[in-house]
N, C-alpha and C positions, 0 to 999 in steps of 0.2 A: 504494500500500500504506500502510494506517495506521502510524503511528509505534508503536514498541512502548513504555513505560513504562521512563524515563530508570534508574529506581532498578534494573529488570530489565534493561536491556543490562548495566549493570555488576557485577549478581547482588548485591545490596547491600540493606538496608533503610533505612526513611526517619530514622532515629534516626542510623543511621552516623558516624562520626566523619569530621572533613576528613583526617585520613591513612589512616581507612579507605576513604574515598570512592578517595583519590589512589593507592592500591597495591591498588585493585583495578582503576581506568582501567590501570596500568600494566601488570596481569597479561594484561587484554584486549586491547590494545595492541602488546605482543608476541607474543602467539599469534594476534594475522590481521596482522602486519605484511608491511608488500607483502615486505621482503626474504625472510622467512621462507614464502612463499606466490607469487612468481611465477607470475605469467600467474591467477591465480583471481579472478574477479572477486566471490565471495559474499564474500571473505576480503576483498578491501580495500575493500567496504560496510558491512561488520562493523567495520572500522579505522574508517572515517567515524563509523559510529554509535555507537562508546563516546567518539571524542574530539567529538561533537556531546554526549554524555548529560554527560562531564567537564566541557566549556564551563560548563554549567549548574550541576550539581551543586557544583563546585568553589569558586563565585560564593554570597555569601551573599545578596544581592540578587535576582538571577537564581535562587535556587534558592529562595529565599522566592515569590516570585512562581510557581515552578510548583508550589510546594507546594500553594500557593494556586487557581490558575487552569486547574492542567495546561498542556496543548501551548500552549493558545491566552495564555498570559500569557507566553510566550518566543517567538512566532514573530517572524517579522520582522517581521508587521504590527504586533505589539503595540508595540517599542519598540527602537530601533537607537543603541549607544553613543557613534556618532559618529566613533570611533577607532579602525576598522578590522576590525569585526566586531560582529555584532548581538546579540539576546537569541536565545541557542540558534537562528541562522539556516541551520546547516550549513557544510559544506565545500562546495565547489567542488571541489578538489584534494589530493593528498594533501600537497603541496608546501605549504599552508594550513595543516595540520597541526602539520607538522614544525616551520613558522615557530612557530606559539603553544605548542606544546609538546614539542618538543624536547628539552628539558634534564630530562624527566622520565623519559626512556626509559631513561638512564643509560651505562653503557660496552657498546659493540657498536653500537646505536642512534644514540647522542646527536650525534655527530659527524658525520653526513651519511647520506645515505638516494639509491638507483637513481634515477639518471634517464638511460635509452637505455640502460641497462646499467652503466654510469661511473660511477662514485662522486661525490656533491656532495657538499663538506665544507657546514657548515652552524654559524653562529657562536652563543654560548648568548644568551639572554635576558638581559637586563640592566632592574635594580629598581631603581626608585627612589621615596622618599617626598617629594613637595610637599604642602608647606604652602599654606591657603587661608584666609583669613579671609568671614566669612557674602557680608559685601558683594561678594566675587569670586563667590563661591557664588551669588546671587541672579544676577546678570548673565552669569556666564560670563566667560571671560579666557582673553587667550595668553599662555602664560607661557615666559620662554626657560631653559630647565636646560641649566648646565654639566656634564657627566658625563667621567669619566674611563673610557676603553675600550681596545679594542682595534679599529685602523682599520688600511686597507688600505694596505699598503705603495706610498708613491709612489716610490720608487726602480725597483721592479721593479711598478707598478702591479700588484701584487697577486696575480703570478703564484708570487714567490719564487726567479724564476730569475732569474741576474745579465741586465742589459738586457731580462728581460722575453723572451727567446726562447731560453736557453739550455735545452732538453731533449728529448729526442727520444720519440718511439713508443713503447711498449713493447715488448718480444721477445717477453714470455710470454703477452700476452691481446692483440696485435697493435691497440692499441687501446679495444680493445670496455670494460677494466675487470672485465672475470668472466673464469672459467675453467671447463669441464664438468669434472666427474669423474667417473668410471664407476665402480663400486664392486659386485664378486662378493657376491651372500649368497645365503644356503639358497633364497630363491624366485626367483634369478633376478639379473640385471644390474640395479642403480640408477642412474640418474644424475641428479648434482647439480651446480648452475649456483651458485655461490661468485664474491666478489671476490676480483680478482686479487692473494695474495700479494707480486707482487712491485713492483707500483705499488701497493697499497692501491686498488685498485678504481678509480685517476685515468686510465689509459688511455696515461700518459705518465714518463715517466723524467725529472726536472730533472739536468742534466750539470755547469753549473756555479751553484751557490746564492746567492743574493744575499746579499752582506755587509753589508748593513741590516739584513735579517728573518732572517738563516740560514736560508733558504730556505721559512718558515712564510707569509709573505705579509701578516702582520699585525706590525705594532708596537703599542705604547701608545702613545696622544696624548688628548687631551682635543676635544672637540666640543660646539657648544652648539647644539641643538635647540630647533625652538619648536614645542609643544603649544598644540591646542587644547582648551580644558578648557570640556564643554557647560554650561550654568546648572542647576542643583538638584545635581547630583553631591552624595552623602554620605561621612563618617567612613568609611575604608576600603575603598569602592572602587577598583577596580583598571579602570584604562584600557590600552588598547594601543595602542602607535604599531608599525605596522606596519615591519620592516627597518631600525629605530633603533638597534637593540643592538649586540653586538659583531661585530664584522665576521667570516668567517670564513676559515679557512687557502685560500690559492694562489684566488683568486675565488670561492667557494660563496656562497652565502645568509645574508645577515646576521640575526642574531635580531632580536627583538624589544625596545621600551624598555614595561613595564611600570613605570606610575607607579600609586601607591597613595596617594590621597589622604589628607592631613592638616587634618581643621578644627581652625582656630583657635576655641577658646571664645570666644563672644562676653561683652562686659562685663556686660551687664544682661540677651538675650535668649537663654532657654531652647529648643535645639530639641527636635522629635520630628514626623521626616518633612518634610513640606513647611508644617507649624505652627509659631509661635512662640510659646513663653509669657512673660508677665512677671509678676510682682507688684510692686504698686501701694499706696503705701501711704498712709492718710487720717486726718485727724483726724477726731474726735468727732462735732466741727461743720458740717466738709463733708458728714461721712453724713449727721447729719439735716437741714439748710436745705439741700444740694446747694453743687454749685463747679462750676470749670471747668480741668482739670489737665490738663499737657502727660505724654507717654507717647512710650517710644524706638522707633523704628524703624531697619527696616534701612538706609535711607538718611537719618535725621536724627529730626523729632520730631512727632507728631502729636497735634491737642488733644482730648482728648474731657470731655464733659460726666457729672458725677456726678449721678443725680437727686436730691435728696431724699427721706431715707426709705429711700438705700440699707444693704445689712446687709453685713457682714462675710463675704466667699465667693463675691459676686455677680460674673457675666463676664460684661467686657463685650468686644465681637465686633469687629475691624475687618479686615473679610471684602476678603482678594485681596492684603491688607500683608504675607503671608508667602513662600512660596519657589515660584517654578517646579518644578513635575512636569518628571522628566526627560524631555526630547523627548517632551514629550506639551502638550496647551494647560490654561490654569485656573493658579491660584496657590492656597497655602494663607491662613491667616489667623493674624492675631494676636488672642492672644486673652488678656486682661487681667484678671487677678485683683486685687480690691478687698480691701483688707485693712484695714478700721478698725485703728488703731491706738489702745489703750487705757494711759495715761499710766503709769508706773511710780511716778513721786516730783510727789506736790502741795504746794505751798505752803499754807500758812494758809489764805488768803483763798479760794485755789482748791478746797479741801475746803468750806468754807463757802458758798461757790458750789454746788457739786455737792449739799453734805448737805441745801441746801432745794428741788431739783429731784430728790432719792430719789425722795419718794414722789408725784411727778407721777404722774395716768395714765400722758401719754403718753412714760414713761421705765422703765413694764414692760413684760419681753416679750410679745412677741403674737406666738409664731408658729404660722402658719397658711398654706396655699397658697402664698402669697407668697416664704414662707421654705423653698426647697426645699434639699436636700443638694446640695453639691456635686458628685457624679457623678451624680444628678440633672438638674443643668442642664448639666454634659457632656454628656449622652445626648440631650437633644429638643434642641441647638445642632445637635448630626450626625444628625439621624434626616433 
């Protein structure tokens, strides 16, 4: 079956705002959520397909690109993060789900989700901003972040019962986590399948609590995680390390560590995309008889040649010196604007100089072909 149109699963238009975009994932979200819709399977393809349309939507990258390309600029073949989930590749699971977005469901939801009946608690997401400087950017890097969390109790390994075995079965859902109720109304008998009040949907009773965690199964500690951080990644991108986040109550499923990247301005080189700009600046004399000037790159310096005769606006091209395409092959380019520099303050001699090459020929403008606009020679550089 073809994909429906990301902006229509979530009833949204393409203008939408990102907290529009996000509370209306969440409205769709909860109305085919599995616990809300047991045993339906239209209901939890619908759940897949609005947190598949959010993946994207949500991602200013990821949703530039299907603005741009539709399906085919998010599938999996187009372009995969590297950190635990692709461009709009799908769920697998609802378990998938819950991990990446969790924390958005809010109270009822956010704290764990059916599995066999039993309630999984399930730990939030945890954010973090790294900093990257170009040169980490161009090559890629692992980076180790120290984070402060919440981690699983090693006392009672994360059960929250004292030694880890203190609690029994439950008496009210023998178990199972749910409870049926039967419920009289005008058409007839209902019944409704609910976690179990008196375990919270675990299946189990803790008798006596561990006096480390009071019985919650997590304490604070600190952990320091190594990320792989792929080459080209941009300002504000969000990666995900899968089960990095906070741990969650008595063994459930740990969130996720969303890192959002930070670039460092570079000193001299200007981005936009996988290009680099610089401006370059010349005297008088290298435009007209030419030179030979060094020029910054990402990894140190390269020289290029001014011709002769160049004019003030000219680019020059050093094709592949710019940034890897994320997971894809090819580099951008640096690309080098020439800026005669025209002298503020002359001495004597130096105006004396200048006032009897005024009226040289070849010291009036002539322009023609040669001397195209600057967006001009942007456009046939990329055509």
């Amino acid at each position: 079956m073809a994909k429906r149109d990301f902006y229509e699963v979530l009833g949204v238009d393409k203008n939408a705002s990102a907290e529009e975009i996000k509370k209306a994932y969440r409205q769709k979200a909860l109305q085919h959520h599995p616990d809300r819709n047991p045993g339906d399977k239209e209901s939890e393809d619908r759940f897949k397909e609005a947190a598949e349309a959010y993946e994207v939507l949500s991602d200013g990258d990821k949703k530039a690109r299907y603005d741009r390309y539709g399906h085919a600029g998010v599938g999996s073949s187009a372009a995969s993060d590297g950190m635990g989930g692709g461009f709009g590749g799908g769920f697998g699971n609802i378990e998938d789900i819950f991990n990446q977005f969790g924390d958005i469901f809010g109270g009822g939801f956010g704290g764990g989700f059916q599995q066999g009946g039993r309630q999984v608690n399930r730990g939030s997401n945890l954010r973090v901003k790294l900093k990257l400087t170009l040169q980490e950017i161009a090559t890629g890097v692992e980076k180790k972040i120290k984070v402060t969390k919440h981690v699983s109790c090693k006392e009672c390994k994360g059960t929250g019962a004292e030694k880890g075995s203190s609690y029994n079965t439950c008496n009210t859902c023998h178990g199972s986590g749910y409870v049926n109720r039967v419920q009289r109304t005008f058409i007839g008998q209902i019944q409704t399948t609910t976690s179990c009040p008196t375990c919270n949907g675990e299946g189990k009773i803790i008798t006596q609590k561990c006096k480390a965690c009071h019985g919650h199964g997590i304490v604070e500690g600190e952990e320091v995680i190594g990320v792989k951080i792929p080459a080209g990644v941009e300002n504000n991108m969000q990666l995900s390390v899968s089960g990095q986040g906070n741990a969650a109550q008595r063994g459930g499923i740990a969130g996720d560590l969303i890192v959002i990247i930070e670039e460092i301005e570079h000193e001299h080189l200007k981005r936009n995309g996988v290009n680099l700009y610089y401006d370059h600046y010349i005297n008088i004399a290298d435009a007209a008889m030419g030179a030979t000037v060094e020029v910054p790159t990402i990894d140190g310096k390269a020289t290029v040649k001014i011709e002769a005769g160049t004019q003030s606006g000219s680019i020059l091209r050093l094709k592949n010196k710019g940034l890897p395409k994320l997971n894809q092959y090819g580099k951008g380019d640096i690309l080098v604007n020439i800026c005669v520099w025209t002298p503020q303050s002359l001495s004597s001699e130096e105006k004396k100089l200048l006032d009897s090459l005024r009226k040289s020929p070849n010291f009036n403008p002539q322009p023609g072909k040669k001397n195209k606009s600057f967006f001009q020679r942007i456009h046939e550089m990329f055509e």
